[in-house]
Structure formats: C-alpha cells, structure tokens
N, C-alpha and C positions, 0 to 999 in steps of 0.2 A: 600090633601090640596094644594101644589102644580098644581095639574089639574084644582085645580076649580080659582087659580090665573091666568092662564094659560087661560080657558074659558074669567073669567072677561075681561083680556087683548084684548084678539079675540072680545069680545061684543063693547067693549069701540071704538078699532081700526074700527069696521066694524061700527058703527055707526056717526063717527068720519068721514071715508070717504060717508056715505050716506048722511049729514048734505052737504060737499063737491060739489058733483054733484049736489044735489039738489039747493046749491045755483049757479053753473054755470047757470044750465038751466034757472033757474028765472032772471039772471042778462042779460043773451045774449049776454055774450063776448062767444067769442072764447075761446077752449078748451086749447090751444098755449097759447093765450094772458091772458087766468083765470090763468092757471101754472104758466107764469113768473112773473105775481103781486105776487102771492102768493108762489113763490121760492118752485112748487112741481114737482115734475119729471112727464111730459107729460105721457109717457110710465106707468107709476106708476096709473096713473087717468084713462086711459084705461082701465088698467085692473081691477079697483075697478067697472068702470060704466059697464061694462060688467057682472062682477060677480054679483053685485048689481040686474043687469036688468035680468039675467038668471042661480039665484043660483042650484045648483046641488044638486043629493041626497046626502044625508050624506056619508061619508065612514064609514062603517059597521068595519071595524077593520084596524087600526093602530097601527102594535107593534113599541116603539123606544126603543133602549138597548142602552144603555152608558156605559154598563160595559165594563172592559176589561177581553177577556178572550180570551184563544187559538184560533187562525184562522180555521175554519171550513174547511173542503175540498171545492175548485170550484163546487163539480159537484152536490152540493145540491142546488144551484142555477143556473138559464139562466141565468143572467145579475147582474152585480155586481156593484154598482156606489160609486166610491171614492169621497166623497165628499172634498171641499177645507178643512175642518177642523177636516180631516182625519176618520169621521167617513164612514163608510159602509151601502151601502142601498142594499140590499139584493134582487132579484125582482124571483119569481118563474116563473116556466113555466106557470100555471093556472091562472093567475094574470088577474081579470077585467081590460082591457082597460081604462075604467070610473075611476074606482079607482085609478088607476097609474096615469092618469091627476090630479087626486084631490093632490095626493100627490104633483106630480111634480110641483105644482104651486102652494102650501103650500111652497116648500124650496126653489121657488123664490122668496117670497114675503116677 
C-alpha cells in the first residue's frame, strides 16, 4: 500500500513537471526568466526536461532497508554512502553503471 502511494506521488510529480516544460516551450520565455516568474529552481527544471526528453530504463531492482540492525562488515561492499539522514546506501562491486545513475538522481531529486 504504501508503494503504490509512493508510485501515485512519482506519476502526479512527473507529470506535474511535463505540464511545466511543456508550457515554457509554448510561451518562449526563457528557461531563467519561466523559473523566476514561477519561483522554480532552474537547476530543478533541467533536470525534469532532460529526464522528460530521454527517460531510462527502468531499474530492475531497488532494495531500501530502514531497519535498524547491526552494521554489516566493510568488505561486503565497494562503496558505502552515508547519506545526510544517516541512512546507508550500500553499492557492490557488480553494480550496473546505468542503475547506479538511476539511483543517484532518485536521491537528488
């Protein structure tokens, strides 16, 4: 139940920002001058019209754990990223390239 709030919220936002760009391009302001009428983060609108104009494949799997439970040993992972709100992102040595971008611009956004 939770997941499919979670999808709705992603459908709502991703379409929310396609309405977005789609009305810059029809007005022919500027990408600068469309964000500060509209008080949106340039940077922000970048990266929607991009994703927008050249979506990826899916990511095939995504685990996220919020448990709390004993810290694992280092060596079961290549790279370990603390995030600000202390959780842990775990990254293996066999890790798709492609996949790791889809993530990593999942937990900027």
């Amino acid at each position: 139940m939770a997941a499919e709030n979670i999808d709705e919220e992603m459908v709502a936002k991703t379409d929310e920002w396609r309405d977005r760009v789609a009305e810059q391009e029809r007005c022919g302001m500027s990408v600068k001058g469309f964000c500060k009428e509209r008080g949106l983060p340039e940077h922000q609108f970048y990266y929607w019209r991009k994703r927008l104009r050249n979506p990826q494949r899916p990511v095939r799997f995504a685990l996220v754990d919020r448990g709390i439970r004993q810290a694992e040993p280092a060596t079961q992972a290549e790279l370990e990223l603390v995030l600000a709100s202390g959780e842990r992102l775990r990254i293996g040595a066999g890790v798709d390239a492609a996949t790791l971008r889809t993530v990593l611009e999942a937990l900027r956004a």
